[in-house]
C-alpha positions in Angstrom: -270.3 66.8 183.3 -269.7 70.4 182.1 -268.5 71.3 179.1 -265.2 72.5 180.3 -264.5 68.9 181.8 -265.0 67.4 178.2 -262.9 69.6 177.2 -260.2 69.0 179.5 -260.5 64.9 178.8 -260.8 65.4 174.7 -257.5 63.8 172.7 -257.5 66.9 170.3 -257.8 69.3 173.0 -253.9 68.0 174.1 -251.9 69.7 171.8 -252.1 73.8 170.3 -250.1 75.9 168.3 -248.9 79.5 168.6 -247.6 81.7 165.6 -245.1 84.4 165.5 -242.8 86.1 162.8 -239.7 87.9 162.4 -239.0 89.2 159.2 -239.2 85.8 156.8 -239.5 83.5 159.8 -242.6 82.0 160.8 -242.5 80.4 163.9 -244.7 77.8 165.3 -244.5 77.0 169.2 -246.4 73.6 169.5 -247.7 72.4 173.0 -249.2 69.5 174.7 -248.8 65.7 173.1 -248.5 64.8 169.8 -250.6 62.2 168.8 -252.7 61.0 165.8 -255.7 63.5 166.5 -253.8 66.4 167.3 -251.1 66.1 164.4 -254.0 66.0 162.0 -255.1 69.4 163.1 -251.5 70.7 163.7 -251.0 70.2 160.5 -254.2 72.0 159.3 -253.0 75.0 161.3 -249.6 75.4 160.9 -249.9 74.7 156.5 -252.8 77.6 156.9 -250.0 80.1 158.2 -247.1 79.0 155.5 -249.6 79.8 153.0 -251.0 83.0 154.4 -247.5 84.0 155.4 -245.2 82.6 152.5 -242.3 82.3 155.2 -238.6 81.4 153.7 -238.2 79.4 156.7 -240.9 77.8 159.4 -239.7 76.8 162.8 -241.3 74.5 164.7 -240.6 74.4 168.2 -241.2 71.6 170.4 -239.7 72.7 173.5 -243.2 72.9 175.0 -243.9 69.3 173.7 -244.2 66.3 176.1 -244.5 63.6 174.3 -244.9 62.6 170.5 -245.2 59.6 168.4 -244.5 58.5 165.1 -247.5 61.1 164.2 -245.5 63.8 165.4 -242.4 62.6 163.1 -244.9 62.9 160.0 -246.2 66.2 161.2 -242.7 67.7 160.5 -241.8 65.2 157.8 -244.9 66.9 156.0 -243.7 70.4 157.1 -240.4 69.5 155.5 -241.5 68.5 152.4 -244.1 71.8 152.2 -241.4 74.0 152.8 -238.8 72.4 150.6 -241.3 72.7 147.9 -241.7 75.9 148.3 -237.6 76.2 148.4 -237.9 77.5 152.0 -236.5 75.5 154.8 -237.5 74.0 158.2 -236.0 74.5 161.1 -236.5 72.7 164.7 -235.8 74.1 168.4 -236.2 73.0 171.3 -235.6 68.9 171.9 -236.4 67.6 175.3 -234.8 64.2 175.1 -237.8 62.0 174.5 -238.8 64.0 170.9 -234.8 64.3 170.3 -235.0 60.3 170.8 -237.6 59.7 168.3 -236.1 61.9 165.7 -232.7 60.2 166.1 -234.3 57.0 165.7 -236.1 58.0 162.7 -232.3 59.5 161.3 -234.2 63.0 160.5 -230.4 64.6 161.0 -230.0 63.2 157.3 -232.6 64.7 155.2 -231.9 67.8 153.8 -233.3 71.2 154.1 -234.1 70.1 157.7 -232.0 72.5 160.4 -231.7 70.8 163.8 -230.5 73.0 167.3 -227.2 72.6 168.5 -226.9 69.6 171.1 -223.9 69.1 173.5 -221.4 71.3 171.6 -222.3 69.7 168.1 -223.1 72.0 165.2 -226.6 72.1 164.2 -227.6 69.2 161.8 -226.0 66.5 163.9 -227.5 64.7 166.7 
């Protein structure tokens, strides 16, 4: 087997992350599956960029996101709490139905300092 085809079959190879910024904004574009192994090192990446960057808010955007457990849910629980600690606020885009489904579950449009898209006409915050 090459080392590109273990690469292609490795868990943590699944899911990435890609940073940009606009003016206090940090944005982080996750892809792939969120799963135990990849939320770990999500998490690694994206708290590497709020502290080098020092953002007032972080948005994570999952539109690029196929699927995600209850790991995913404490990737951006964690990301909440880092960001409210540092008074700043998160902000998520981009909800296929499936990650929209776990969230609502979960009641994340309760917990503040947590901005969610707008969904059929609603105001953000409200799923």
């Amino acid at each position: 087997m090459t080392e590109n085809q273990t690469q292609a079959t490795d868990y943590r190879a699944a899911a990435r992350v890609a940073f940009s910024s606009e003016g206090s904004e940090l944005v982080a574009r996750i892809y792939g599956e969120i799963d135990h192994h990849a939320a770990r090192r999500l998490r690694e990446q994206i708290d590497t960029e709020v502290f080098r960057r020092l953002p007032g808010s972080l948005t994570l955007d999952l539109s690029a996101v196929g699927f995600m457990d209850s790991s995913g849910l404490g990737l951006i629980l964690g990301r909440l709490n880092l960001m409210t600690e540092r008074k700043g606020v998160l902000r998520l885009s981009g909800l296929n139905p499936p990650v929209a489904r776990i969230l609502s579950l979960a009641g994340v449009e309760r917990l503040p300092g947590l901005l969610l898209p707008e969904r059929d006409g609603a105001p953000a915050g409200v799923f």
